[in-house]
FIBA-97752 format. One record per residue (C-alpha): residue number from 1; x, y, z. Coordinates in nm, 3 decimals. Layout:
REM residues N
+------+---------+---------+---------+
! resi !      c1 !      c2 !      c3 !
+------+---------+---------+---------+
!  NUM !       X !       Y !       Z !
...
+------+---------+---------+---------+
//
This chain:
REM residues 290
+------+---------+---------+---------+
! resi !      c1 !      c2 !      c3 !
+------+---------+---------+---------+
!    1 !  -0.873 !  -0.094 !   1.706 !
!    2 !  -0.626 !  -0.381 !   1.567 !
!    3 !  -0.516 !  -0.630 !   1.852 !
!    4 !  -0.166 !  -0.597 !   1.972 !
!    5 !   0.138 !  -0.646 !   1.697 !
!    6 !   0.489 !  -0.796 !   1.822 !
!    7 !   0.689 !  -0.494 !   1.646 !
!    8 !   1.012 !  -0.523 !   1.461 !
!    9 !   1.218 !  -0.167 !   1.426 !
!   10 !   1.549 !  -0.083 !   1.255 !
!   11 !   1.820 !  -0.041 !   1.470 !
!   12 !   1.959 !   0.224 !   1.306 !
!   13 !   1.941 !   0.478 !   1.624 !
!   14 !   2.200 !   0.696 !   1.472 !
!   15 !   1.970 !   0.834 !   1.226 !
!   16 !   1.649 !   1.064 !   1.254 !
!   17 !   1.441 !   0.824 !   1.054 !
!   18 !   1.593 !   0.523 !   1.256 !
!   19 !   1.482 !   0.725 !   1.579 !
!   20 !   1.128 !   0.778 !   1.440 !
!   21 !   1.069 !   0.412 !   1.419 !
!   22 !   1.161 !   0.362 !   1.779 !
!   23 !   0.893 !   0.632 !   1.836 !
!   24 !   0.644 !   0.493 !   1.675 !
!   25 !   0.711 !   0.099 !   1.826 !
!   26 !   0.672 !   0.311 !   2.157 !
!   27 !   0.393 !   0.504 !   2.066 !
!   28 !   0.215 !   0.139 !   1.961 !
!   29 !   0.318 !  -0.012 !   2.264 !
!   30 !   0.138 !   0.241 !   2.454 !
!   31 !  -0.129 !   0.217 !   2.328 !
!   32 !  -0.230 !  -0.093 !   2.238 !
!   33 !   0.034 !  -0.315 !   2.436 !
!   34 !   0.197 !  -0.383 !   2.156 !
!   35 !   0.575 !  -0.550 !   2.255 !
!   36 !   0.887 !  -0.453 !   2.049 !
!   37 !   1.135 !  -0.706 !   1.955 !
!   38 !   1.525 !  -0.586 !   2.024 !
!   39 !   1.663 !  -0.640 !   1.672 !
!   40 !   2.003 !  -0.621 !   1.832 !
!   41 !   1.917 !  -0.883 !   2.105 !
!   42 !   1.728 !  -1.098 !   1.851 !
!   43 !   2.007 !  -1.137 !   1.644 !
!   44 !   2.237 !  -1.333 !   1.933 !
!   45 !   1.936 !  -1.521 !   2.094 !
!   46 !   1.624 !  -1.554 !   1.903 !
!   47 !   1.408 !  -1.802 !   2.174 !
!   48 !   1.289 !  -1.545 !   2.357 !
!   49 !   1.118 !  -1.398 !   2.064 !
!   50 !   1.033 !  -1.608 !   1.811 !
!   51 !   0.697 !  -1.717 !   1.988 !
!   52 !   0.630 !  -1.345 !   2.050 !
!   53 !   0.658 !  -1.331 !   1.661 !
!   54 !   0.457 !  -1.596 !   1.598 !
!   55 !   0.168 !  -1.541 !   1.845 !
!   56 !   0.076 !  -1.252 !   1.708 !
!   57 !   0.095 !  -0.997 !   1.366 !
!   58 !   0.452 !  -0.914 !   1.282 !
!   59 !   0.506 !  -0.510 !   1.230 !
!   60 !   0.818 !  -0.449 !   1.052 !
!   61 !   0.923 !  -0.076 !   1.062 !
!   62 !   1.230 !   0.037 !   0.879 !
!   63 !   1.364 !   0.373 !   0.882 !
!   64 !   1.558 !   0.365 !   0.534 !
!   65 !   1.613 !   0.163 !   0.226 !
!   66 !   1.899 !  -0.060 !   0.380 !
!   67 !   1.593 !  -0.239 !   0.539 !
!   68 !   1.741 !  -0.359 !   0.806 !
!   69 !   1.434 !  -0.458 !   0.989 !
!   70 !   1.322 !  -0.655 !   0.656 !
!   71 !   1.590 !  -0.827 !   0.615 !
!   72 !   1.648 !  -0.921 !   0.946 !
!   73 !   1.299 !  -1.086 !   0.947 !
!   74 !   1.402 !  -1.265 !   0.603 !
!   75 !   1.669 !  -1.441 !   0.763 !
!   76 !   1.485 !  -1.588 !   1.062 !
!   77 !   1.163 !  -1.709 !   0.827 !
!   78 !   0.944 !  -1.478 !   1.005 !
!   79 !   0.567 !  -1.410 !   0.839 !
!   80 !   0.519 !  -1.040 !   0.815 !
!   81 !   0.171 !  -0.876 !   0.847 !
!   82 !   0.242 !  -0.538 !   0.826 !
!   83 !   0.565 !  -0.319 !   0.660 !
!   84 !   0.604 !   0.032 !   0.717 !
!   85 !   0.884 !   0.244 !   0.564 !
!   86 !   0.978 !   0.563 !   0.757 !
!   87 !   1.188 !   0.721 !   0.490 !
!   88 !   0.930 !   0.594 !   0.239 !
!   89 !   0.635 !   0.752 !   0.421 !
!   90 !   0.840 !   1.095 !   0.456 !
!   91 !   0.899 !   1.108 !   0.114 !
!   92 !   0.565 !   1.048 !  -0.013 !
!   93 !   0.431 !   1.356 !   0.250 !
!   94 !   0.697 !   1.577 !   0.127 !
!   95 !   0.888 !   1.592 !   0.454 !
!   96 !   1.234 !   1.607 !   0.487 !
!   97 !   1.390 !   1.435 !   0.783 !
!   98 !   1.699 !   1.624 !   0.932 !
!   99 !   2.008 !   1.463 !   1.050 !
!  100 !   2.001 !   1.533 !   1.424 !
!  101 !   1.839 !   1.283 !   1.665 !
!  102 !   1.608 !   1.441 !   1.857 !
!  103 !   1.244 !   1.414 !   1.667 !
!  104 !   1.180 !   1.759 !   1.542 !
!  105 !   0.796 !   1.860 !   1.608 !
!  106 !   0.725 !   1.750 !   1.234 !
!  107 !   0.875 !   1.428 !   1.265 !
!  108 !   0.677 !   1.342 !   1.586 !
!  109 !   0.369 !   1.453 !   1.409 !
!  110 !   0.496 !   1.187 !   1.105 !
!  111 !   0.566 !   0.895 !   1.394 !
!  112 !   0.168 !   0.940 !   1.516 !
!  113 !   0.027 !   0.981 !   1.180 !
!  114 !   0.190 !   0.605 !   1.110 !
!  115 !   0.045 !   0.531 !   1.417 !
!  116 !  -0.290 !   0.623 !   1.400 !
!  117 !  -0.278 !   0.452 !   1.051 !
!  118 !  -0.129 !   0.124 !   1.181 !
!  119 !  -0.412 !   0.116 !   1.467 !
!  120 !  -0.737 !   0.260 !   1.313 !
!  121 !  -0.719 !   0.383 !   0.928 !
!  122 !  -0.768 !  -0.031 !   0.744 !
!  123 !  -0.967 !  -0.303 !   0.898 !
!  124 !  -0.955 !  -0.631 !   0.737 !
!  125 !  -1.232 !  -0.650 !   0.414 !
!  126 !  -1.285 !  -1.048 !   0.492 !
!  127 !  -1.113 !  -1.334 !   0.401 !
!  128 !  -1.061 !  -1.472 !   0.046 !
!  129 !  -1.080 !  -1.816 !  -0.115 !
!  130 !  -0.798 !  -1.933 !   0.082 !
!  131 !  -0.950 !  -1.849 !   0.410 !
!  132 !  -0.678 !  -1.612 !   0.510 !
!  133 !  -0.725 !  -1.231 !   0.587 !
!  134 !  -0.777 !  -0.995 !   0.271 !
!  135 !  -0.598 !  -0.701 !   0.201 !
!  136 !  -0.666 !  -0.420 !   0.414 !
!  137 !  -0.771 !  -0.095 !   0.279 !
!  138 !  -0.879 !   0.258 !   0.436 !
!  139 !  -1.244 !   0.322 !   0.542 !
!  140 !  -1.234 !   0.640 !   0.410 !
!  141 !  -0.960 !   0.779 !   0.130 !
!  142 !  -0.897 !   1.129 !   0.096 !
!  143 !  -0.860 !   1.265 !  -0.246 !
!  144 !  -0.646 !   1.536 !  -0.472 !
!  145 !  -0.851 !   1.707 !  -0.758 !
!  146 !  -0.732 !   1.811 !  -1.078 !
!  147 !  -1.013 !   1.992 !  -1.320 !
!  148 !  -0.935 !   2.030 !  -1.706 !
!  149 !  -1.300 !   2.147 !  -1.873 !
!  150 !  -1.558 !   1.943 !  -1.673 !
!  151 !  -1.372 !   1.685 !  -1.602 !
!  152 !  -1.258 !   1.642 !  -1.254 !
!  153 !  -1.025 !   1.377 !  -1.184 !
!  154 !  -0.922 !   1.236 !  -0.850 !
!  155 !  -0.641 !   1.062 !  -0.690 !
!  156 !  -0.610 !   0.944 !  -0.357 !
!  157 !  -0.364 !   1.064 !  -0.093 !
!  158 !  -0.311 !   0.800 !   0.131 !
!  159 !   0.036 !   0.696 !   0.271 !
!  160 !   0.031 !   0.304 !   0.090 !
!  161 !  -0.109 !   0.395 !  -0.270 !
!  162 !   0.125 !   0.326 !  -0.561 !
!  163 !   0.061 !   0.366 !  -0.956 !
!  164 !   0.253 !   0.235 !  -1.256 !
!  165 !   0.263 !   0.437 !  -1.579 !
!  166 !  -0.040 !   0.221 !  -1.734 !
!  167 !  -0.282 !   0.437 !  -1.510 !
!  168 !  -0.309 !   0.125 !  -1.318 !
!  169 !  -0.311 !   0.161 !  -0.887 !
!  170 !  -0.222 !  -0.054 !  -0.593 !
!  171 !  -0.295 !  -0.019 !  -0.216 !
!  172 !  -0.033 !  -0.194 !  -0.027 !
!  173 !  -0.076 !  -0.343 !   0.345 !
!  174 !   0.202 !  -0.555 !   0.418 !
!  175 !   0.202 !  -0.872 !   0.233 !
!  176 !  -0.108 !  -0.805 !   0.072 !
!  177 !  -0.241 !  -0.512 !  -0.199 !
!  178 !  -0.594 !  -0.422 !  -0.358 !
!  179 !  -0.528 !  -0.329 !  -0.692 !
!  180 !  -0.785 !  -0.093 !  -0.964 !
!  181 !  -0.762 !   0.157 !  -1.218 !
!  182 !  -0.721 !   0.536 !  -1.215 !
!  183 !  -1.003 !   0.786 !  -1.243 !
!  184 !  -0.814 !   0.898 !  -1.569 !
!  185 !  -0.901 !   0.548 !  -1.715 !
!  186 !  -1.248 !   0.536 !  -1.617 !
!  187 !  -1.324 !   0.877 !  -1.743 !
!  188 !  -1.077 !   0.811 !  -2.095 !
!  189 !  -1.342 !   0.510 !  -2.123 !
!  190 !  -1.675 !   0.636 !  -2.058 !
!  191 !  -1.964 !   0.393 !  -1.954 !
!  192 !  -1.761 !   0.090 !  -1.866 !
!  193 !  -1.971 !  -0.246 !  -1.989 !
!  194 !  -1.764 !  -0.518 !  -1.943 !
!  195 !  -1.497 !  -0.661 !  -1.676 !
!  196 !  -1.292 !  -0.992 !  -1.725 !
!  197 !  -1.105 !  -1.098 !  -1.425 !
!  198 !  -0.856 !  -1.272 !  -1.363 !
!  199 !  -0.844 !  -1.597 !  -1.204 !
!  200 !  -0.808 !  -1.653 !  -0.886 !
!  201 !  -0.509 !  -1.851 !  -0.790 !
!  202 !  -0.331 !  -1.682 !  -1.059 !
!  203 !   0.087 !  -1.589 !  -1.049 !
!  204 !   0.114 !  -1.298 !  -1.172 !
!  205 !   0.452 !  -1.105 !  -1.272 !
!  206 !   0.493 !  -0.719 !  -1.197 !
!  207 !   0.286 !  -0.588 !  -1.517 !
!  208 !   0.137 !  -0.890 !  -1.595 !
!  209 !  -0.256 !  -0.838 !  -1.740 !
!  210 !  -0.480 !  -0.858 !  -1.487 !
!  211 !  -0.773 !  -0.848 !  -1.639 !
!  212 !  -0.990 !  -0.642 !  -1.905 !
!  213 !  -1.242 !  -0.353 !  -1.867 !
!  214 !  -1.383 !  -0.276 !  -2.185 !
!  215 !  -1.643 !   0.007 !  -2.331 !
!  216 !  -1.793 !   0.138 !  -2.637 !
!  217 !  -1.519 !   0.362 !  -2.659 !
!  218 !  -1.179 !   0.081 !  -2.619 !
!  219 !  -1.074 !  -0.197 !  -2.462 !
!  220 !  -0.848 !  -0.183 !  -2.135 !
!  221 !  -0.616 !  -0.395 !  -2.072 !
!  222 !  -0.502 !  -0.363 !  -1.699 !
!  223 !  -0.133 !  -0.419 !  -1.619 !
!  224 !  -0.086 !  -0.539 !  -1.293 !
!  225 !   0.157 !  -0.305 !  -1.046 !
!  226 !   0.272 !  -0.508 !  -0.820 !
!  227 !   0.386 !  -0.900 !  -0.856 !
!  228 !   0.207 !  -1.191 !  -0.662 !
!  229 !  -0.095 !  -1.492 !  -0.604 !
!  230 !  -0.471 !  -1.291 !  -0.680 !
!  231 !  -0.655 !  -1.418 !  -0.389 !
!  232 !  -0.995 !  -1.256 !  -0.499 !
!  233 !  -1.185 !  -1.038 !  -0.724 !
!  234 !  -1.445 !  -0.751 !  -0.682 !
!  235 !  -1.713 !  -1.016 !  -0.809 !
!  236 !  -1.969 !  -0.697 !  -0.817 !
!  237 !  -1.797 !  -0.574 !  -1.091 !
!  238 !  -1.893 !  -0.894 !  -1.354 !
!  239 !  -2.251 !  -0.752 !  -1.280 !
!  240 !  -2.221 !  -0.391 !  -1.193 !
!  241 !  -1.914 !  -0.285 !  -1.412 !
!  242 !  -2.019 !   0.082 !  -1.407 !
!  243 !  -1.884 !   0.073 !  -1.015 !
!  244 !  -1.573 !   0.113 !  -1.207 !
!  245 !  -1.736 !   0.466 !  -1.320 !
!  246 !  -1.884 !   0.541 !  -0.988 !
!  247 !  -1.553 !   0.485 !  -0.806 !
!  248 !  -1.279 !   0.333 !  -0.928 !
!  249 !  -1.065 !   0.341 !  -0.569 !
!  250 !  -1.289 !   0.203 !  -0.364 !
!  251 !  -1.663 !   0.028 !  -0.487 !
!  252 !  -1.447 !  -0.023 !  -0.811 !
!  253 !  -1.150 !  -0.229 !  -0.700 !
!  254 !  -1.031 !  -0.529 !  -0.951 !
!  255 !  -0.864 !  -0.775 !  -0.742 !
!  256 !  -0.632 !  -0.830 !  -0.431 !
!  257 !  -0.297 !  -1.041 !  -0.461 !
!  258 !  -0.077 !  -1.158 !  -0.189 !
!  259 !   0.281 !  -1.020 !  -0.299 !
!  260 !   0.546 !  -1.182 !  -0.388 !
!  261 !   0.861 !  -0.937 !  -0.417 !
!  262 !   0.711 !  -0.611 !  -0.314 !
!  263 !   1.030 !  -0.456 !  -0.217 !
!  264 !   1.158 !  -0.496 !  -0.570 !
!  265 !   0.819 !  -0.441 !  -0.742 !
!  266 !   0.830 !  -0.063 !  -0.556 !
!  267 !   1.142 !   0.052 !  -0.751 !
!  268 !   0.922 !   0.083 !  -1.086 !
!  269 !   0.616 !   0.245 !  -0.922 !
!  270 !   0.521 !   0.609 !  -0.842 !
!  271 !   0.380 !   0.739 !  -0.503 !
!  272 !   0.083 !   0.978 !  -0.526 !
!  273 !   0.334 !   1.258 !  -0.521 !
!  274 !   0.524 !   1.138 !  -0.852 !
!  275 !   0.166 !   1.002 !  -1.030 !
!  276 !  -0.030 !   1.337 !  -1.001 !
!  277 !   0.167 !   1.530 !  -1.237 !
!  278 !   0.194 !   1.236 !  -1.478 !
!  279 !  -0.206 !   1.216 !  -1.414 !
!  280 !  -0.211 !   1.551 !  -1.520 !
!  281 !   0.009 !   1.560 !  -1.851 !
!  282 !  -0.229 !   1.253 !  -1.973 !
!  283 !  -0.553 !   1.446 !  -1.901 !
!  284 !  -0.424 !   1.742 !  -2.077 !
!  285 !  -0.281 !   1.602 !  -2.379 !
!  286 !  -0.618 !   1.347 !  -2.380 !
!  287 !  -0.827 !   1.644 !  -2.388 !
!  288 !  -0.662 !   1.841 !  -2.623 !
!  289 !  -0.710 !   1.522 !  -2.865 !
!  290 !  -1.082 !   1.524 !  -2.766 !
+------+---------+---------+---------+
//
């Protein structure tokens, strides 16, 4: 279980998805002594907190897009470790939050999910050429199917994953994201024989290249989802490119970037809910073609 995280929430207590972030800071604090920081408090005296918030990881929750919580640790130059979204994570599980304040049974049930993801669901994958903690990404990823012929094609479910229109995926952990290509790609391409990385160290801009995968079939130019630094590469791949036919999500994986303007780079993406039926236009029209 991840050591304790000083926790920032909205404080926007007059909404249901303001109230589920207080739920969940309490939830955390519960069970892994996790303290909150009063964003109201904070704003008139920040002593008392600021070594609190840098002691230990920074968990920003914010119930809405006004990201209150966000901003908030913008202006006092906090780091953040870990971002979580209430009306983002709702949204992406199909749930609709109502407008009274008292947590519905569903909306407790979405507070412990984020819970049980912030504690147990990533663990840290190492640390990169800069010595600093890699992204995190699920021990286990749950998948939706979608069958045309054959062909099954998967995509994963997971509260954090975000595609862009090139087919191209990102996993998301705070300031960090692991970043691959779609089962649609690997299977459009057949036996994968090549990878070129990218360099590490690299800037890259929100669909940038980040890298090539190439086969007998095409070449595959991968356009990056999210903006930021690449702080390492799945270096298996250079030798073992078929991982990327094995498992694209998670033996697969192309690189991991620390982000740069996530909260802006999100407004072009889809969640898994928005990608699957653009997943599945692509495989039909591809195999009518074929």
């Amino acid at each position: 279980m991840r050591n304790k995280y000083a926790i920032l929430p909205c404080n926007g207590l007059d909404k249901c998805a303001g109230c589920v972030t207080c739920e969940i800071a309490v939830r955390l604090s519960e069970k892994n002594g996790s303290e909150i920081i009063c964003p109201v408090f904070y704003r008139v005296a920040d002593a008392r907190y600021n070594k609190l918030a840098q002691e230990n990881p920074l968990l920003v929750l914010d119930g809405c897009a006004t990201r209150c919580a966000s901003k908030l640790a913008a202006e006092k130059g906090l780091k953040i470790t870990e971002r979580l979204n209430v009306s983002d994570m709702a949204k992406e599980e199909n749930i609709t939050l109502g407008s009274g304040l008292r947590l519905s049974a569903e909306a407790q049930a979405l507070a412990e999910r984020a819970v049980e993801k912030l504690l147990s669901s990533a663990e840290p994958t190492g640390e990169n050429q800069e010595g600093e903690a890699a992204a995190f990404f699920p021990l286990q990823l749950s998948y939706e199917t979608y069958q045309k012929d054959k062909f099954i094609f998967r995509l994963p479910t997971e509260v954090g994953f975000y595609f862009n229109e090139n087919d191209v995926w990102a996993y998301v952990s705070g300031t960090r994201a692991r970043v691959g290509v779609t089962d649609y790609v690997q299977k459009s391409l057949s036996d994968i024989m090549y990878f070129t990385p990218p360099a590490v160290g690299a800037e890259i801009a929100q669909f940038d290249e980040l890298g090539v995968v190439e086969s007998g079939k095409a070449v595959f130019e991968i356009v990056s989802p999210v903006s930021g630094v690449v702080t390492a590469i799945n270096e298996k791949l250079i030798n073992a490119p078929e991982l990327l036919n094995q498992n694209p999500y998670e033996q697969g994986w192309i690189a991991e970037l620390k982000l740069s303007d996530f909260d802006e780079d999100r407004d072009l993406l889809h969640a898994f809910s928005g990608y699957l039926p653009i997943m599945k236009r692509k495989v039909d029209e591809y195999r009518v073609k074929n």
